[in-house]
C-alpha positions in Angstrom: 7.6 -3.1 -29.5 6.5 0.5 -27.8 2.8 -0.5 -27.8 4.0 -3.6 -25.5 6.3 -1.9 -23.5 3.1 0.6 -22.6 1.2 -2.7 -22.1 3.6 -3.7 -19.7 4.1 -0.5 -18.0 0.6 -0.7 -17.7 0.0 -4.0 -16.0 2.9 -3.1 -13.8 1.2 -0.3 -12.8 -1.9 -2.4 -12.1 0.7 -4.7 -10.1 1.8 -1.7 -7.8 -2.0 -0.1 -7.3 -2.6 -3.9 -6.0 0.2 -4.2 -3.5 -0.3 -1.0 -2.2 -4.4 -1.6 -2.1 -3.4 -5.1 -0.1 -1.0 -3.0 2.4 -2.7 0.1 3.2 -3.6 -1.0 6.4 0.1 -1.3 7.3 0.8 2.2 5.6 -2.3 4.1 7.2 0.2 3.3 10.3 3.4 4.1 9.5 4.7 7.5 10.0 7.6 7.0 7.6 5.2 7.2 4.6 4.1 10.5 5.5 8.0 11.4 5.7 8.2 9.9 2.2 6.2 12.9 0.7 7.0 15.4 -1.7 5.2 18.0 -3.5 2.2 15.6 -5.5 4.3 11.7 -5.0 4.5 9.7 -2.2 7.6 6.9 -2.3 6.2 3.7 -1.3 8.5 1.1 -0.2 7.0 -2.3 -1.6 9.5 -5.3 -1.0 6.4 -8.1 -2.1 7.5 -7.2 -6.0 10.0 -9.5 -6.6 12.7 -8.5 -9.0 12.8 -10.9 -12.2 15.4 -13.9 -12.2 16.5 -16.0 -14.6 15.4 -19.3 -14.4 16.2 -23.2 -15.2 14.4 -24.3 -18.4 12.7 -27.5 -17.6 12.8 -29.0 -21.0 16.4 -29.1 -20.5 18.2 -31.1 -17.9 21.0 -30.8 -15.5 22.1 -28.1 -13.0 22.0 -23.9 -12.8 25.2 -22.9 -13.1 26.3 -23.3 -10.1 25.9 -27.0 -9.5 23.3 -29.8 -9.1 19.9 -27.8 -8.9 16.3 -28.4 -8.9 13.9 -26.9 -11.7 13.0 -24.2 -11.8 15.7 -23.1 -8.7 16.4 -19.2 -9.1 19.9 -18.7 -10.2 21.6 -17.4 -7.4 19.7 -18.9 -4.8 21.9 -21.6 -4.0 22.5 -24.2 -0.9 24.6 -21.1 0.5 21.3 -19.3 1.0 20.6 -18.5 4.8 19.2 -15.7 7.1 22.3 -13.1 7.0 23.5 -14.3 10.2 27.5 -15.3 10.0 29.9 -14.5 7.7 29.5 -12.3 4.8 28.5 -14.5 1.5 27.7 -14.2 -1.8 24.1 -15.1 -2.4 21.6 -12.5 -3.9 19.1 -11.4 -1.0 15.1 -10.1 -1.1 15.2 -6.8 -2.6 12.2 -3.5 -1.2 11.4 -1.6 -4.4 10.1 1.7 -4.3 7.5 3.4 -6.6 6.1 6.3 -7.1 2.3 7.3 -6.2 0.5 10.3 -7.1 -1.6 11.8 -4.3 -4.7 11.4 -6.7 -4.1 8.3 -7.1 -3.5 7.3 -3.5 -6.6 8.9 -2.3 -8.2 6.8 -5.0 -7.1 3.8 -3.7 -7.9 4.9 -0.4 -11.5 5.6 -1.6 -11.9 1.9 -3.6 -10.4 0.2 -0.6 -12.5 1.7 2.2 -15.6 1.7 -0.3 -15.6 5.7 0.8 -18.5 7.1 -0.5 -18.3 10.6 -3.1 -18.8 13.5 -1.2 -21.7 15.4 -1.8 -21.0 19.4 -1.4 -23.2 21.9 -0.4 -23.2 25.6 -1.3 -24.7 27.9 -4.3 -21.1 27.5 -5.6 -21.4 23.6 -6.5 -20.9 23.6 -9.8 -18.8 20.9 -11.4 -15.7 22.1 -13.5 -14.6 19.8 -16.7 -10.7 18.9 -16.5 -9.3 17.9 -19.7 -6.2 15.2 -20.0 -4.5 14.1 -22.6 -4.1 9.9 -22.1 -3.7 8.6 -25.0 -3.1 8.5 -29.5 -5.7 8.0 -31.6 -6.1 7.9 -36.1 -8.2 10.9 -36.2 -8.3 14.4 -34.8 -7.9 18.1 -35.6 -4.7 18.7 -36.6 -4.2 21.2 -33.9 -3.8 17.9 -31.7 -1.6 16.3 -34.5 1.2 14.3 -32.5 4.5 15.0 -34.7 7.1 12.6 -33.5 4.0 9.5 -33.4 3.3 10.7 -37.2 6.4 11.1 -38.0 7.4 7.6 -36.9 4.7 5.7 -38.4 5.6 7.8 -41.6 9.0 6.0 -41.3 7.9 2.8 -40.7 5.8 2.8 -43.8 8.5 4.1 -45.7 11.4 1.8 -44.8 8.7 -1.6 -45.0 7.9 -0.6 -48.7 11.7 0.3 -49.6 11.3 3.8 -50.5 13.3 5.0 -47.7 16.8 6.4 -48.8 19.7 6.8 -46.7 21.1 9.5 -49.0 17.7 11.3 -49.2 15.9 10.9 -46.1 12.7 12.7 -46.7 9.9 11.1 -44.6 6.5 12.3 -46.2 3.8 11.6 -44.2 0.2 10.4 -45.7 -3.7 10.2 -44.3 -2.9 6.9 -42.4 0.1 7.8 -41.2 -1.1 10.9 -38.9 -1.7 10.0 -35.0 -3.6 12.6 -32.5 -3.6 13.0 -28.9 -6.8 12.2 -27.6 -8.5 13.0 -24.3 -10.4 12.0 -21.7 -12.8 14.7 -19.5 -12.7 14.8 -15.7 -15.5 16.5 -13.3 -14.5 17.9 -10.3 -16.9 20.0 -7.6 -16.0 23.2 -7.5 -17.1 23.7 -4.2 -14.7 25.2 -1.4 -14.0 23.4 2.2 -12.1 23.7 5.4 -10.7 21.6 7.8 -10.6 23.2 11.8 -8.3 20.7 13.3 -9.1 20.6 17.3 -6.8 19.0 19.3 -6.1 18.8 23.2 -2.5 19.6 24.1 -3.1 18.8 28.0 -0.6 17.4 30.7 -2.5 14.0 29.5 -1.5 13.9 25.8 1.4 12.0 25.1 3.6 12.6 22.1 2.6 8.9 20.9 -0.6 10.0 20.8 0.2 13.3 19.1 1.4 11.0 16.4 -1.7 8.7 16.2 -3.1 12.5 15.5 -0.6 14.0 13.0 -1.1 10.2 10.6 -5.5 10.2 11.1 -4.9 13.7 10.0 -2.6 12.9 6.7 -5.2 10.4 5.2 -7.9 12.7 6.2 -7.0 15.7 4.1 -5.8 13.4 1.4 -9.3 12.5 1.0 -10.7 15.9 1.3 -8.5 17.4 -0.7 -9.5 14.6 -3.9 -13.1 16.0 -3.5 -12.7 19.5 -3.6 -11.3 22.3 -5.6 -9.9 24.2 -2.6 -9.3 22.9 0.5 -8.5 25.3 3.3 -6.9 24.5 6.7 -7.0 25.5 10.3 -5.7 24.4 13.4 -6.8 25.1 17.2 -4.7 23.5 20.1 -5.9 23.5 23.4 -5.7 22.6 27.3 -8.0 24.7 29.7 -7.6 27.6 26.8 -7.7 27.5 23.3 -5.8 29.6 20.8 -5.0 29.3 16.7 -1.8 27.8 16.1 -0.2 26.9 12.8 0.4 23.3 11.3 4.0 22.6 12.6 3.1 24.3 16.3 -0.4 22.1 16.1 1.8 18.7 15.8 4.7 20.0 17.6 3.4 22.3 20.8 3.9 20.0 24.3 2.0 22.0 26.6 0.2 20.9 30.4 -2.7 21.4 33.0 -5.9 21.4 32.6 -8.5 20.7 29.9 -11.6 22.4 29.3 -12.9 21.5 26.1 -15.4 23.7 25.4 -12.6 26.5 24.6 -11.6 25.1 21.8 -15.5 24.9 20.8 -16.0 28.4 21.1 -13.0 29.6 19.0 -14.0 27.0 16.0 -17.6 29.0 16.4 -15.9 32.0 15.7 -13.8 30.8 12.9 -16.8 29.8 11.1 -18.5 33.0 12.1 -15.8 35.3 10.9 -14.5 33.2 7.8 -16.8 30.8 6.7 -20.6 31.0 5.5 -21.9 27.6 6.2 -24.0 28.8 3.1 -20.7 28.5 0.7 -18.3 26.0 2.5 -18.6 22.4 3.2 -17.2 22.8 6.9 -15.2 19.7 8.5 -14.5 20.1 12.6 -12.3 17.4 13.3 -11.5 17.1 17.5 -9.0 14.7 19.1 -8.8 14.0 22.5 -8.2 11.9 25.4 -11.8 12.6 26.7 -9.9 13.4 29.9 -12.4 17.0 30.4 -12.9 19.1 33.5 -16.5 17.5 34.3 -18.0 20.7 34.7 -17.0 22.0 30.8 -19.1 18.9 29.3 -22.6 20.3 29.6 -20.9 23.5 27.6 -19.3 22.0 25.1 -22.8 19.7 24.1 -24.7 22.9 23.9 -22.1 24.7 21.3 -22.0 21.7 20.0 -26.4 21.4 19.5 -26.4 24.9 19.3 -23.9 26.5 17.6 -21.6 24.0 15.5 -23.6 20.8 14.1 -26.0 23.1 12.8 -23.4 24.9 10.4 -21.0 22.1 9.5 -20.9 18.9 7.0 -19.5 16.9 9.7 -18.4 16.7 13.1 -15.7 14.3 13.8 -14.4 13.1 17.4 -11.7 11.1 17.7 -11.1 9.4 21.4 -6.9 9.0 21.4 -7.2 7.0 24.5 -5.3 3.3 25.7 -8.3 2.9 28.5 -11.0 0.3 27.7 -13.7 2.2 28.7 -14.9 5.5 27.1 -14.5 8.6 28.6 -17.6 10.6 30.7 -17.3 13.3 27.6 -17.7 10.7 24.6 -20.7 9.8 27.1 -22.1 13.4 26.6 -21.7 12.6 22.8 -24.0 10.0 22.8 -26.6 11.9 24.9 -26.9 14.6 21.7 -30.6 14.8 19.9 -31.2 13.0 16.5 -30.2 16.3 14.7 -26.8 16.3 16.4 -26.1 12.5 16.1 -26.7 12.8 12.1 -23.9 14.7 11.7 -21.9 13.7 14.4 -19.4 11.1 14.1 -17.1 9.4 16.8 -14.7 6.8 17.6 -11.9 5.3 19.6 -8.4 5.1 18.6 -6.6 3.3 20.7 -3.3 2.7 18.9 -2.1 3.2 15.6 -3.9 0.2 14.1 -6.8 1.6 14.5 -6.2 4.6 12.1 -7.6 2.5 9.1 -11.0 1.8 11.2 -11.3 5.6 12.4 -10.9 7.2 8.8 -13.5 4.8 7.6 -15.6 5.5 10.0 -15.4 9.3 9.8 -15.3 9.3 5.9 -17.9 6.8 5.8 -21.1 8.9 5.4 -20.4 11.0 2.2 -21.6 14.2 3.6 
């Protein structure tokens, strides 16, 4: 009976990964996930699971219970079924169940379903570290890993199916076969260290819808991250025509206006990486979101920190246009104008909405590096 209620548990489990794998598209865009979060779960919302019913036998005949019925008719669901419009009835309705992801698992599905590539760290620290869990029961084992309550239940078992068990002496001895051991399986992780630098403009020009588009690219982002490395450190830059170090609720939060010069926000995630981070021993991830809406002037600026000074040193380079317009802007322009070097670890798109969140973290996860 326990080993197929674990079965079960399993294939449920196989059931959720499935529906949520199916969705994620849906999810990548909805803000209420993110609100859903608690310290290593997310609460998923999943109303596709339908709950069990009972049903009409069909080698039987007749109705459900509740008059004349159709096989295999869920009870419940009678004529008196509608939409939920009029009066209040007394038919069952559609039921949203919610379960219970792990952030490791998430980002796994994440990985499987965007066919994300392992990330391949850099550094003189990459060394992989072996993580041991305990998954499962086994026969044998050292008996340092003996499982008491499992050996002491199969011990019973044995005992009561050959009639040696006594109620007024209940001494359960336990023999060879009857011992169980937890058993493991090993897990390598990198133990390589990254950082995120968050850029974002904060101009007159920046809506707060767009803010959001920002604040949910940026979830699944270091969701990802944070499944490939040990330690994942982040920082966060907001900008309009200046630039300054903010934290995470001021980076999401700040509504700010004027100008926009870019390439001040370019220069202080230079010095960051100059002050804090050897390119040498972090895996470096510059992540930028804009409107493209840049003082024309500031563009030729920002493409030489960017040749010069930052694609050198980092991983990756991400640019994310937040931007309704149909065309892209004169700076993603300047983007494209970048020497081989710069393009290889340069990546960019447009996100026009927030159904394009699921195309954008492909695209910027998509290279492995």
């Amino acid at each position: 009976m326990i080993a197929k209620i674990e079965q079960d548990q399993s294939r449920f489990r196989q059931i959720v990964r499935g529906k949520v794998r199916e969705n994620l598209r849906k999810y990548m865009s909805n803000g209420e996930l993110i609100g859903r979060q608690g310290r290593d779960l997310v609460s998923i919302p999943i109303p596709e699971i339908q709950i069990p019913r009972f049903r009409f036998d069909h080698r039987q005949s007749g109705g459900v219970g509740q008059g004349e019925g159709e096989v295999g008719t869920p009870i419940g669901l009678g004529p008196d079924h509608g939409d939920g419009s009029g009066e209040a009835g007394n038919a069952p309705g559609d039921h949203i169940l919610e379960v219970e992801v792990t952030l490791e698992e998430l980002a796994r599905i994440l990985g499987d379903e965007l066919e994300l590539p392992n990330i391949q760290p850099k550094g003189k620290e990459n060394i992989e570290s072996r993580v041991d869990r305990y998954t499962g029961i086994r026969r044998v084992g050292p008996e340092s890993l003996r499982h008491f309550k499992r050996t002491y239940r199969e011990a019973l078992k044995r005992q009561v199916a050959m009639g040696v068990y006594s109620r007024e002496r209940p001494a359960v001895i336990p023999v060879r076969e009857d011992k169980r051991y937890r058993s493991w399986t090993s897990q390598y992780k990198p133990d390589s260290n990254a950082v995120i630098i968050y850029m974002m403009d904060v101009s007159g020009s920046m809506t707060d819808d767009k803010k959001e588009i920002v604040r949910l690219t940026a979830f699944w982002i270091d969701m990802w991250l944070r499944s490939q490395y040990k330690k994942v450190a982040v920082r966060y830059i907001i900008h309009d025509a200046e630039a300054c170090e903010v934290g995470q609720d001021a980076f999401y939060h700040t509504r700010e206006n004027g100008g926009t010069a870019i390439s001040s926000a370019y220069r202080l995630c230079q010095a960051i990486i100059e002050k804090d981070y050897d390119p040498g021993e972090w895996n470096i991830y510059p992540f930028h979101f804009s409107d493209g809406d840049n003082w024309d002037k500031d563009n030729a600026a920002c493409m030489g920190l960017l040749a010069n000074a930052i694609l050198p040193n980092v991983n990756l380079f991400c640019y994310g246009e937040v931007s309704t317009s149909m065309r892209q802007s004169d700076f993603s322009d300047s983007l494209e104008r970048l020497d081989e070097i710069g393009k290889e670890r340069l990546i960019k798109t447009a996100i026009k909405n927030k159904g394009e969140i699921y195309n954008a973290v492909k695209a910027f996860l998509g290279k492995g590096r």
